[in-house]
N, C-alpha and C positions, 0 to 999 in steps of 0.2 A: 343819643345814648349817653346813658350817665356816667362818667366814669367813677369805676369803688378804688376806694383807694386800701390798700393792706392794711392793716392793722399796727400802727407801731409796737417793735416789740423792743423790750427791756434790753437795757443793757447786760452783755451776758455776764459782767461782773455781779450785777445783783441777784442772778439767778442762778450762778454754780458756785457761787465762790459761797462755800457753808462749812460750819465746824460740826464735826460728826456727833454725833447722837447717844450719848454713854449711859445709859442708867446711872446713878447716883449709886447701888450696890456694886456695879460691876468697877467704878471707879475706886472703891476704895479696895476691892478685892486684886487690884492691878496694883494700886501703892503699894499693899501688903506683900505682892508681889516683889517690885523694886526694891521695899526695903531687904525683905531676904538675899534678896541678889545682891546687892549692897555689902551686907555682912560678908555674903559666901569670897564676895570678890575681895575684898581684906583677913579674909581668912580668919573669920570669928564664927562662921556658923558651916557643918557640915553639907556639901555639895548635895545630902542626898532631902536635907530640908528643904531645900530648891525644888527640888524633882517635885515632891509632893506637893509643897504648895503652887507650883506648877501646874501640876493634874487637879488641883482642885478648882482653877480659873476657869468658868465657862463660858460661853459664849464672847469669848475673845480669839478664836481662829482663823477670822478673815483678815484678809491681808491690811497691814496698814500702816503710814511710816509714823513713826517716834521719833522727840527727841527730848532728853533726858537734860535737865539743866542741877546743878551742882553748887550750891553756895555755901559760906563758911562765914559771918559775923554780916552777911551784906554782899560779900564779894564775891565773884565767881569763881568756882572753884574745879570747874568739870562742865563741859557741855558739849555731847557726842548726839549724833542721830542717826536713821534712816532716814534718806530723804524720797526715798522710794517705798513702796508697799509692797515689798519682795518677802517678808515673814509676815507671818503670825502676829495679830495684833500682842499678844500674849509673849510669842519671842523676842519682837521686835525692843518691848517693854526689859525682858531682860538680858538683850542682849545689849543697849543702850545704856543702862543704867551701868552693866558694868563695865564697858568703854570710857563712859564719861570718869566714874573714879580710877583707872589706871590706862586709857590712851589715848588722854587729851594732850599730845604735846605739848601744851602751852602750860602747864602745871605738875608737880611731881605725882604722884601715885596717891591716893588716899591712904590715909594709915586708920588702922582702927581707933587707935584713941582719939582722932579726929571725930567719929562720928557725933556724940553728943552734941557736938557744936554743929553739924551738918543740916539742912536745910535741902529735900528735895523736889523737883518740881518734873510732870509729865506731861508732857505735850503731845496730843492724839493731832497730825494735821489731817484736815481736809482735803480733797483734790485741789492741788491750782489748778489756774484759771487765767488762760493769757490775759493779759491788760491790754487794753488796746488805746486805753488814753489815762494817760498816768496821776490826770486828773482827778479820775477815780477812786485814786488809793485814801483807804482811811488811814491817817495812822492810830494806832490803839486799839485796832479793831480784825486789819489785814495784815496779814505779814507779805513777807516778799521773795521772792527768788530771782536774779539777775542772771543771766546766759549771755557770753559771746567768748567766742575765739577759743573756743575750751574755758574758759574762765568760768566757775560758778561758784553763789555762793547765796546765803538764806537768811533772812533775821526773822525771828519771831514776833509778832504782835507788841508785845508787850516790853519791848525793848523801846518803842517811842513813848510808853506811857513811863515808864520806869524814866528815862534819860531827858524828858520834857520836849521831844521832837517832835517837829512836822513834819510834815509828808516830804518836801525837799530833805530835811536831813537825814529822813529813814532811807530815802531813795540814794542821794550821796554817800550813805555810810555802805549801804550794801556794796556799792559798785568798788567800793572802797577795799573792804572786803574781800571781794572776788580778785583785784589785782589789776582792776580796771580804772580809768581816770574818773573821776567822783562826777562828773557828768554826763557819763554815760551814756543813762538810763536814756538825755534827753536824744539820744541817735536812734532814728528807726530799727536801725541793724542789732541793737542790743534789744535781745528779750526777755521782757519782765513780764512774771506773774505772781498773782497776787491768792493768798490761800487762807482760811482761818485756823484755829484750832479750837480746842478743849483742853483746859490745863488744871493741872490737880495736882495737890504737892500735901507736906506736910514734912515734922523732923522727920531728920533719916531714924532717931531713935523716940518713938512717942512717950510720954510723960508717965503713960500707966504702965510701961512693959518696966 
């Protein structure tokens, strides 16, 4: 008798780990979004502008985490998220954005006269995807999430292409991050995974308005 042998199948990195699927209309209806929440949260535009451009966002209801990153000439100036899909892809959007400009610890509050100089960027993630061999990790391409001992913590994609790293310093930075010793990631007992996104930004105040 012959034996069949299974069929190898893929590594489950290359087959969950995907960045969601935005229409090109609904992305930029989700910025217009942020920017408003943006204003409301520096208290330049009336709370009830929000509502409405709010209600006009569709097909953004399902659940999905965010996170909202925040620059000023280059530098960071705000960067809050969901790391969970507990709102509204639509809530989530503006409940991010305006965390990121007033409760980022690490920065004072956003001012309005800030914004012209402001620079925002939205990140839709994907499901992670445990890693199961770290080998795996792109950087520039995957982001990360580090777990152990209560300790967590997350970089996005695009923090190794911005800062010129590899896969070792995206994986040491996280652990780093988390509170953890920057090698970690290399301990069985520490869990990493690995997620993409979809990222979409522009001024916080656009050139035509």
């Amino acid at each position: 008798m012959t034996d069949v042998l299974a069929p190898e199948l893929p590594h489950p990195l290359s087959v969950s780990a995907a960045a969601p699927d935005l229409p090109a209309d609904l992305r930029e209806q989700l910025l217009d979004l942020a920017r408003v929440a943006l204003t409301v949260a520096v208290r330049q535009t009336d709370p009830a502008t929000l509502d409405r451009v709010f209600e006009a966002v569709a097909g953004a209801d399902d659940p999905a985490a965010v996170l909202v990153t925040l620059t000023r000439d280059g530098a960071l100036r705000g960067c809050i998220g969901t790391l969970e899909p507990v709102w509204s892809l639509r809530a989530a959007v503006v409940a991010s954005t305006m965390d990121a400009a007033l409760g980022d610890p690490r920065f004072r509050p956003v001012r309005a006269i800030e914004l012209p100089a402001i620079h925002l960027d939205v990140s839709v993630l994907g499901s992670p995807v445990r890693m199961v061999d770290p080998d795996e990790f792109k950087p520039g391409v995957d982001g990360v999430v580090v777990e152990r001992d209560g300790h967590r913590a997350l970089l996005l994609p695009e923090v190794a292409t911005e800062l010129g790293w590899g896969a070792t310093e995206m994986l040491d930075a996280v652990c780093e991050k988390a509170g953890l010793p920057t090698r970690a990631w290399r301990d069985q007992q520490t869990r990493l995974s690995s997620f993409r996104t979809i990222r979409f930004g522009g001024p916080a105040i656009p050139a035509t308005r």
